[in-house]
PDB file as gemmi writes it, atoms N, CA and C in Angstrom:
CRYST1    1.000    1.000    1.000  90.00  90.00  90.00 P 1                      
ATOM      1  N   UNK A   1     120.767 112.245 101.944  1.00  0.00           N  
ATOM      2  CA  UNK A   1     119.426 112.202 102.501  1.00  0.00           C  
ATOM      3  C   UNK A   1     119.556 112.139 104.029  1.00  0.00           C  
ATOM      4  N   UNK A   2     118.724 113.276 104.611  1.00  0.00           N  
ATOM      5  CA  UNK A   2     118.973 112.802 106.147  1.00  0.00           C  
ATOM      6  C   UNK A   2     118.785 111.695 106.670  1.00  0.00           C  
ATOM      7  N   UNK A   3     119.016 111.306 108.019  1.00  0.00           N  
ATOM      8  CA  UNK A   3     118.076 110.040 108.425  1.00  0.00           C  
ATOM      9  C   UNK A   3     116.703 110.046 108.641  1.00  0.00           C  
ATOM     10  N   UNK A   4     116.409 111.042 109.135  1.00  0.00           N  
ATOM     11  CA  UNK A   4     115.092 111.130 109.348  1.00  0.00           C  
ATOM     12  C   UNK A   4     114.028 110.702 108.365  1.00  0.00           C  
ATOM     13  N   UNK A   5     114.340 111.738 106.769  1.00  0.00           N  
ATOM     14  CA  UNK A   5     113.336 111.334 106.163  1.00  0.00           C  
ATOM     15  C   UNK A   5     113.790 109.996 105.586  1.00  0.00           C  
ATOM     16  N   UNK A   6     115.267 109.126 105.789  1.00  0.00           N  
ATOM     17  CA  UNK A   6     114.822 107.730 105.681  1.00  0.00           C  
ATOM     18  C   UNK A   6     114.110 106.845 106.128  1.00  0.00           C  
ATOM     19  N   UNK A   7     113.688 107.265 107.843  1.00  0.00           N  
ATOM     20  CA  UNK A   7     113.281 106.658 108.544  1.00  0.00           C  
ATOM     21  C   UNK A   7     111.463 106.541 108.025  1.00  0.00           C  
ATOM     22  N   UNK A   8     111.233 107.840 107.731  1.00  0.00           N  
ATOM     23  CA  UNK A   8     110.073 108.102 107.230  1.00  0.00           C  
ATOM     24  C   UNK A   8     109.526 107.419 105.695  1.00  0.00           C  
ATOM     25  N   UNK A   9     110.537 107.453 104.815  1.00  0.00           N  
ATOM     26  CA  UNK A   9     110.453 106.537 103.468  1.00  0.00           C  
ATOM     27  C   UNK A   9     110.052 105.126 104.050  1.00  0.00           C  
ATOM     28  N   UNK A  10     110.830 104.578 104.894  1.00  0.00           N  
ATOM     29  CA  UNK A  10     110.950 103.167 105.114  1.00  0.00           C  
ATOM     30  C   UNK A  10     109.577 102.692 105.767  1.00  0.00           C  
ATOM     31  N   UNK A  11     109.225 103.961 106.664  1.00  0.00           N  
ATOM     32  CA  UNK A  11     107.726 103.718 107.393  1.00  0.00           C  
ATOM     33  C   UNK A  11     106.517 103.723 106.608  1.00  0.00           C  
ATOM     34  N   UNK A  12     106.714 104.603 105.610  1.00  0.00           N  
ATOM     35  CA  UNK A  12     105.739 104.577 104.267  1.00  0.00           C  
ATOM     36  C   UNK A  12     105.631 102.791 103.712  1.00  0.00           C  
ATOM     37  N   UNK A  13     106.745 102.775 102.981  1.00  0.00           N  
ATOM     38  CA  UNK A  13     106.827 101.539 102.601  1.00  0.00           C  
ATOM     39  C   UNK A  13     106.400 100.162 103.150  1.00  0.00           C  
ATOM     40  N   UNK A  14     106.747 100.293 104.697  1.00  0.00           N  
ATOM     41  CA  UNK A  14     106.200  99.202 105.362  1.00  0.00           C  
ATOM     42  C   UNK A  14     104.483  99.149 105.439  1.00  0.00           C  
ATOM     43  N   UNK A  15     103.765 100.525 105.844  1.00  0.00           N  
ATOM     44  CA  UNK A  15     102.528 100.452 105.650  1.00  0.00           C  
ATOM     45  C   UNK A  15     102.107 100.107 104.476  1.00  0.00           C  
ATOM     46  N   UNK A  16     102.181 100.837 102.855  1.00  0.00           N  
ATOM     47  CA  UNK A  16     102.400 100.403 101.881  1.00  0.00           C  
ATOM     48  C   UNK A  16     102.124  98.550 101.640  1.00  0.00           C  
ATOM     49  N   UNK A  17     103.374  98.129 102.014  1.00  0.00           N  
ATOM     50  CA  UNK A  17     103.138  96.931 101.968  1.00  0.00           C  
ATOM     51  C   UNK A  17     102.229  96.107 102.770  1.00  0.00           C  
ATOM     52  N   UNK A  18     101.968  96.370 104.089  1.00  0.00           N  
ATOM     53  CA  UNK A  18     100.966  95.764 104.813  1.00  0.00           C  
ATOM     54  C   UNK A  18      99.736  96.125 104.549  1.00  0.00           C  
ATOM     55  N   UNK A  19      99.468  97.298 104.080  1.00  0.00           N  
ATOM     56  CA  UNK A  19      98.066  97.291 103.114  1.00  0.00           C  
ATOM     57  C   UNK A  19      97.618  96.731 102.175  1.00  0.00           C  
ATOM     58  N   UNK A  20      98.897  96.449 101.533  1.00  0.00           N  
ATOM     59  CA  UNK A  20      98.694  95.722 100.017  1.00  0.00           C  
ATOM     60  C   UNK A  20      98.664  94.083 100.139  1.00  0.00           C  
ATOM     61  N   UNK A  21      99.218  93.723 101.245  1.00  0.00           N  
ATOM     62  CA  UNK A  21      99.110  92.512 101.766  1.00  0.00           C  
ATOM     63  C   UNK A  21      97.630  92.127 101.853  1.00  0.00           C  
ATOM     64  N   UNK A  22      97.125  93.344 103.122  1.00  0.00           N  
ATOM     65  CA  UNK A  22      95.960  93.115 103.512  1.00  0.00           C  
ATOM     66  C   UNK A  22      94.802  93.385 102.476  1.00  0.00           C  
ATOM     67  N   UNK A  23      95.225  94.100 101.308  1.00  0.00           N  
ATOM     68  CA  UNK A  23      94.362  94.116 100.038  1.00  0.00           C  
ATOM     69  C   UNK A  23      94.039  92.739  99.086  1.00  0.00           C  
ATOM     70  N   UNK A  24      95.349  92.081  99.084  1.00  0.00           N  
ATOM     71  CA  UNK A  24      94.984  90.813  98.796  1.00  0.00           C  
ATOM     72  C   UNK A  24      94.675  89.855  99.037  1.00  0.00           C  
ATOM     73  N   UNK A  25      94.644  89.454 100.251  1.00  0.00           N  
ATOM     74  CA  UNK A  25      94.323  88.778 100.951  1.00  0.00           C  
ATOM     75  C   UNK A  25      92.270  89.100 101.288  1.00  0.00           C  
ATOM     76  N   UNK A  26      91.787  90.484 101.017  1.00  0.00           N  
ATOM     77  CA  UNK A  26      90.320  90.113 100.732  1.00  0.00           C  
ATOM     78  C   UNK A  26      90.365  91.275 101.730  1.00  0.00           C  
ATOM     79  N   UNK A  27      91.023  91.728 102.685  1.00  0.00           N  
ATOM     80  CA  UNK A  27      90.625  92.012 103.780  1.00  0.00           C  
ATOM     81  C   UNK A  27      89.979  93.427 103.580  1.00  0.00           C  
ATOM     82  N   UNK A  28      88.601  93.961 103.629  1.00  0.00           N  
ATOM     83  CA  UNK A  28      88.312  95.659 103.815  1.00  0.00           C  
ATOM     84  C   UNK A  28      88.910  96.783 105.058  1.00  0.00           C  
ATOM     85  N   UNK A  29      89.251  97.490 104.575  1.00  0.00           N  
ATOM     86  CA  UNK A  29      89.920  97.869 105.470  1.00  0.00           C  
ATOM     87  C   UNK A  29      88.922  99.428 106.195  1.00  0.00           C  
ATOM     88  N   UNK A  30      88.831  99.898 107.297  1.00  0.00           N  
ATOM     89  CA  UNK A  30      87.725 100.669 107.716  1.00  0.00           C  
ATOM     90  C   UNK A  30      87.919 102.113 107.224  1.00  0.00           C  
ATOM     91  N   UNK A  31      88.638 102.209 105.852  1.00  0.00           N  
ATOM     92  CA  UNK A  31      88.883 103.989 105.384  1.00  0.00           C  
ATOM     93  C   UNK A  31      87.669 104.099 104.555  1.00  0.00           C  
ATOM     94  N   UNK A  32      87.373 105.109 103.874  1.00  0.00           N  
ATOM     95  CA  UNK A  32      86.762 105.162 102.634  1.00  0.00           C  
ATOM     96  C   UNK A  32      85.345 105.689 102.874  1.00  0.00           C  
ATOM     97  N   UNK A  33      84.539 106.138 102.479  1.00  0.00           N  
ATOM     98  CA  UNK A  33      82.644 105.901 102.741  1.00  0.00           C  
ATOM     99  C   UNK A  33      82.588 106.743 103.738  1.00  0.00           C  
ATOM    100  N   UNK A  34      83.227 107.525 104.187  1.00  0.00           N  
ATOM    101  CA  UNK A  34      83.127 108.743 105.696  1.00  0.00           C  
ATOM    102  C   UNK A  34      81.758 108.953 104.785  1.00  0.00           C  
ATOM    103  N   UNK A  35      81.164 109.907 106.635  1.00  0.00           N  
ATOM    104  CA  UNK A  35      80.350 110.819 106.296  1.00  0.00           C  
ATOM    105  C   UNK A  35      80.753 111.904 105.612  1.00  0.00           C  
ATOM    106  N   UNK A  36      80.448 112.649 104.634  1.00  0.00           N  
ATOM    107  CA  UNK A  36      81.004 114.024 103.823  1.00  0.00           C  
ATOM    108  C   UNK A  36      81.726 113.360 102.336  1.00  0.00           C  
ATOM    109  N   UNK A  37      82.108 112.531 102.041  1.00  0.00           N  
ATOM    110  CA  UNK A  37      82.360 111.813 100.993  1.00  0.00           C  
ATOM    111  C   UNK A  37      81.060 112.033 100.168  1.00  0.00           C  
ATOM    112  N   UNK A  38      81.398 112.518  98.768  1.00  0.00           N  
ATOM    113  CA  UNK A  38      80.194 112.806  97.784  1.00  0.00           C  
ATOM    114  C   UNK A  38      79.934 111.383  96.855  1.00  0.00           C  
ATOM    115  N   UNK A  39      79.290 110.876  97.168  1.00  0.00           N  
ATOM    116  CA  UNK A  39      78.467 109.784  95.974  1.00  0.00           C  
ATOM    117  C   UNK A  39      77.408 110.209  95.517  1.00  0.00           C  
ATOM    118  N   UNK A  40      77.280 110.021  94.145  1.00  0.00           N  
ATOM    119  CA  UNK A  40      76.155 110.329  93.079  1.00  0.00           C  
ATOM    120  C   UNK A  40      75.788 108.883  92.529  1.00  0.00           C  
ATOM    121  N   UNK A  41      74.800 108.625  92.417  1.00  0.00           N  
ATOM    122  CA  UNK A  41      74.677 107.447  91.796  1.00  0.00           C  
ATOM    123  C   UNK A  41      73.561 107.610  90.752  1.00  0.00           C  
ATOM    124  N   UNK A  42      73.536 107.415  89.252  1.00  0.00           N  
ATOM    125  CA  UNK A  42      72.403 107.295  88.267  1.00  0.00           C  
ATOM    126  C   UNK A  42      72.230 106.313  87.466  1.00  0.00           C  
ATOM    127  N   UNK A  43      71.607 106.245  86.436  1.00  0.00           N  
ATOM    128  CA  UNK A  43      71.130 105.073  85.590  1.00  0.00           C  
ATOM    129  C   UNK A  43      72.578 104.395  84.980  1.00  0.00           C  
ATOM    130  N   UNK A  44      73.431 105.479  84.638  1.00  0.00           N  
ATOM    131  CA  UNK A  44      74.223 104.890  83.641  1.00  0.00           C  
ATOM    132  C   UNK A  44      75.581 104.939  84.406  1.00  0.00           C  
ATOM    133  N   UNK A  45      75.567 104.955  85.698  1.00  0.00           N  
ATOM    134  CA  UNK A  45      76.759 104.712  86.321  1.00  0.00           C  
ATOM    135  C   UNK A  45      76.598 106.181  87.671  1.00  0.00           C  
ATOM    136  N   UNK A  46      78.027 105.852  88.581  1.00  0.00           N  
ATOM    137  CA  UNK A  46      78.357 107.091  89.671  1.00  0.00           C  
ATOM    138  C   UNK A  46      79.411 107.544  89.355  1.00  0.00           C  
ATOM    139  N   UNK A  47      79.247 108.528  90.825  1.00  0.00           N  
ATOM    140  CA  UNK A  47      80.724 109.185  90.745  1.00  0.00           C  
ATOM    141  C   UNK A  47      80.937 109.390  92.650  1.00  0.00           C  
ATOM    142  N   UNK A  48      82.087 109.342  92.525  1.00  0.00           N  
ATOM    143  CA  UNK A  48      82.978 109.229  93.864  1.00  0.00           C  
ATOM    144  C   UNK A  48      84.042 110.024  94.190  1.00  0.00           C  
ATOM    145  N   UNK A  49      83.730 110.595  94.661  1.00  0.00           N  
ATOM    146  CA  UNK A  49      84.410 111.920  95.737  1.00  0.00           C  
ATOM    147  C   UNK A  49      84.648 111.961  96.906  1.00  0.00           C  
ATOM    148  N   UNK A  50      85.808 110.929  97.145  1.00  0.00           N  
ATOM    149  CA  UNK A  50      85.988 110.813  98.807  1.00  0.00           C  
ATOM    150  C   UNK A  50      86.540 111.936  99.896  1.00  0.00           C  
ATOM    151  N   UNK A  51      85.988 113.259  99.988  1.00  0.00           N  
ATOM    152  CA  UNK A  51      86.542 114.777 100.394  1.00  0.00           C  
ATOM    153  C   UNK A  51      86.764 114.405 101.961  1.00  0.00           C  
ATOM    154  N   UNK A  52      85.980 113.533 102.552  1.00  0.00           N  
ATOM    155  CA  UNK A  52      86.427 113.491 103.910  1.00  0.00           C  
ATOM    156  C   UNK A  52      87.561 112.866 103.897  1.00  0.00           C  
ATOM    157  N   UNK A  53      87.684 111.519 103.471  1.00  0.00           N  
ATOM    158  CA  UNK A  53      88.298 110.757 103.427  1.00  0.00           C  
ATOM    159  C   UNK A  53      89.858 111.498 103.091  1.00  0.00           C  
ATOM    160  N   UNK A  54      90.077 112.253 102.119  1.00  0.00           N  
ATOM    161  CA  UNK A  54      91.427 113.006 101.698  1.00  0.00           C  
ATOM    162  C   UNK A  54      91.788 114.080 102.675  1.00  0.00           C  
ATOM    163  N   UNK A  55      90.718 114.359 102.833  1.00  0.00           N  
ATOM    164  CA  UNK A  55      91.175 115.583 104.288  1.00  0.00           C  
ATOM    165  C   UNK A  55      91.935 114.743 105.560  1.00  0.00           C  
ATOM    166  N   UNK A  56      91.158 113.767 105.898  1.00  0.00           N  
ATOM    167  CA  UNK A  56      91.755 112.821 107.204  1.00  0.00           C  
ATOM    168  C   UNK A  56      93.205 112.384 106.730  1.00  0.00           C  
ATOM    169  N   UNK A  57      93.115 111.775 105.418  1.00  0.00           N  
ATOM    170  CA  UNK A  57      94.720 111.619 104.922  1.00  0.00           C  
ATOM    171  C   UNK A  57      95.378 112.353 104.933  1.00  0.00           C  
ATOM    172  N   UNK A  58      95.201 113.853 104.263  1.00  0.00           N  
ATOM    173  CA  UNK A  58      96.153 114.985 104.613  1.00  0.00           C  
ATOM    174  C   UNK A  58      96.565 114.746 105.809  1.00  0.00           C  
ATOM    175  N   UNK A  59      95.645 115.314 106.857  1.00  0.00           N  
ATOM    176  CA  UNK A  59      96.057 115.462 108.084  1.00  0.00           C  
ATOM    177  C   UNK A  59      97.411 114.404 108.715  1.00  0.00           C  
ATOM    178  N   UNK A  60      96.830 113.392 108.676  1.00  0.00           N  
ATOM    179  CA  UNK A  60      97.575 112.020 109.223  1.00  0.00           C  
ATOM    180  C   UNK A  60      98.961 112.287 108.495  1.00  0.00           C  
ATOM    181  N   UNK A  61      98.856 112.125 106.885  1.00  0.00           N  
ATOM    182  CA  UNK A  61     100.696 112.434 106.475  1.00  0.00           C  
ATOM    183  C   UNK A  61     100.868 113.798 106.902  1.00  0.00           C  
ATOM    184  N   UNK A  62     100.204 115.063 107.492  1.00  0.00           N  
ATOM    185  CA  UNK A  62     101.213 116.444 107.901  1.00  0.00           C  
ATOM    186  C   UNK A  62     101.460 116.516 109.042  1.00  0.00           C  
ATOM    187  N   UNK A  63     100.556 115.368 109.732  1.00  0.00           N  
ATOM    188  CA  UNK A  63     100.985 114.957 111.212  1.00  0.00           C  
ATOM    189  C   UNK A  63     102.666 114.513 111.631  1.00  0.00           C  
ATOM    190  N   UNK A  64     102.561 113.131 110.492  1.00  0.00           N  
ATOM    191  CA  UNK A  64     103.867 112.224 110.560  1.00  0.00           C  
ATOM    192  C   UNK A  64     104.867 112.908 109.745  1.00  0.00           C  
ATOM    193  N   UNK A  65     104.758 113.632 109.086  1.00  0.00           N  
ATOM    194  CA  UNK A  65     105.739 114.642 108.694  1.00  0.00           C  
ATOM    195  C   UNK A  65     106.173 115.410 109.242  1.00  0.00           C  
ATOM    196  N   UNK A  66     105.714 116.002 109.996  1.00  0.00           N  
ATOM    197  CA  UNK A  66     105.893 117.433 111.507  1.00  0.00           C  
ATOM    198  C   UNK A  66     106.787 116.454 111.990  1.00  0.00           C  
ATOM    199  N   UNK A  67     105.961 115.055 112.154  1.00  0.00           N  
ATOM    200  CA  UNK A  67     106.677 114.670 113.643  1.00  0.00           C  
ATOM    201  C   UNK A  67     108.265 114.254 113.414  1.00  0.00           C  
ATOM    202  N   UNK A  68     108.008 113.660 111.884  1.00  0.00           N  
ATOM    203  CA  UNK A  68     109.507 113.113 111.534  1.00  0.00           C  
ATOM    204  C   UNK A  68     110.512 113.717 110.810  1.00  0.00           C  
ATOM    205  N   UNK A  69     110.338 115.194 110.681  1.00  0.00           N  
ATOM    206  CA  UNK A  69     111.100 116.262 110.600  1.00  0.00           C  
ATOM    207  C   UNK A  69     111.987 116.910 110.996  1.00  0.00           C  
ATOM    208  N   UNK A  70     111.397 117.089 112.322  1.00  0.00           N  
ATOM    209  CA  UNK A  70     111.967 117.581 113.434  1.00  0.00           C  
ATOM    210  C   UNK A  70     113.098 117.557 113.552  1.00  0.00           C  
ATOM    211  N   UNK A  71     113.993 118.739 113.815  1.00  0.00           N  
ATOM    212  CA  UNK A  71     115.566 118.898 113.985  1.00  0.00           C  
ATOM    213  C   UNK A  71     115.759 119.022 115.297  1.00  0.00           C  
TER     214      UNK A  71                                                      
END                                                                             
């Protein structure tokens, strides 16, 4: 495995864990509910389609991937 994408596994993981930290601990965190995100809501329940929200994620991991690629 190169170093690089170890460096990149390990950076995953650390966020990973500091999210999950900060998940239990109560804390909301400011992702989720964008504008463009589809909610339906009816009598017998919704549905949730976070499309902005996955697009911004794409972006962000093909960002840190470009960057931690690099030869």
């Amino acid at each position: 495995m190169p170093p690089e994408l170890g460096r990149l596994v390990l950076l995953i993981g650390i966020v990973l864990v500091v999210v999950g930290g900060l998940s239990a601990l109560g804390v909301r965190l400011p992702i989720g509910r964008l504008p463009g995100d589809i909610a339906i809501e009816g009598k017998n329940g919704g549905f949730y389609f976070p499309l902005t929200t996955m697009i911004l994620a794409s972006l962000i991991l093909t960002l840190l991937w470009n960057l931690f690629s690099r030869r």
